[in-house]
N, C-alpha and C positions, 0 to 999 in steps of 0.2 A: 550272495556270498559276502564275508565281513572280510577285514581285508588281513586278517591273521588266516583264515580259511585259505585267501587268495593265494597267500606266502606258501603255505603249507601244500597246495595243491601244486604251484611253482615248483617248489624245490622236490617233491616226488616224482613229478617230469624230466626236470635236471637230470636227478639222480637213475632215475633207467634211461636216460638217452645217456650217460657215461657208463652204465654199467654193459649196456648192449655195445656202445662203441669199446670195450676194454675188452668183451668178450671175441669181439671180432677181428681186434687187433690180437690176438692170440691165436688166430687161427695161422696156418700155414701160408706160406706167401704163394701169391697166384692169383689168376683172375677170378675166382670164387669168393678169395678175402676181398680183393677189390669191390666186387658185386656187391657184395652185404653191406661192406661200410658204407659205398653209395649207395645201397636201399635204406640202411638205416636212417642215414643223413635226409633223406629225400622224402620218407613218410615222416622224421620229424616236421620237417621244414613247412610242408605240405596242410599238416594241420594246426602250426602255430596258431593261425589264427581263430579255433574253435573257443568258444568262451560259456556253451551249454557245461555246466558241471556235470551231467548224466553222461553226456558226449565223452568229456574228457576221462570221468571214472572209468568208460567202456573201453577206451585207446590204453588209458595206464593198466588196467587188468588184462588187457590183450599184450602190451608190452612185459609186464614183468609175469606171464606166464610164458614167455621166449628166454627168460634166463633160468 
């Protein structure tokens, strides 16, 4: 990967880890919103460190088929 690829693969990650956290914070309050923003937070975290691009296109297609 070149390192404008890099950028651009970044910032499409950013941007559905804030789109999912902004849908979650819309949800109703209660231990269920709770849940989710801690799942959400937790399978980001969890895979930061992936750096196969096949890997990561499969995680951002699975994320932004949740919004």
């Amino acid at each position: 990967m070149t390192v404008t690829s890099n950028a651009a693969v970044r910032e499409n990650v950013i941007n559905a880890y804030r789109k999912l956290l902004s849908l979650g914070r819309m949800m109703p309050a209660g231990k269920k919103k709770e849940e989710t923003l801690s799942q959400i937070r937790s399978q980001f975290r969890s895979n930061s460190g992936e750096t196969k691009p096949e890997e990561i296109a499969q995680m951002l297609k699975k994320a932004n088929s949740s919004l």
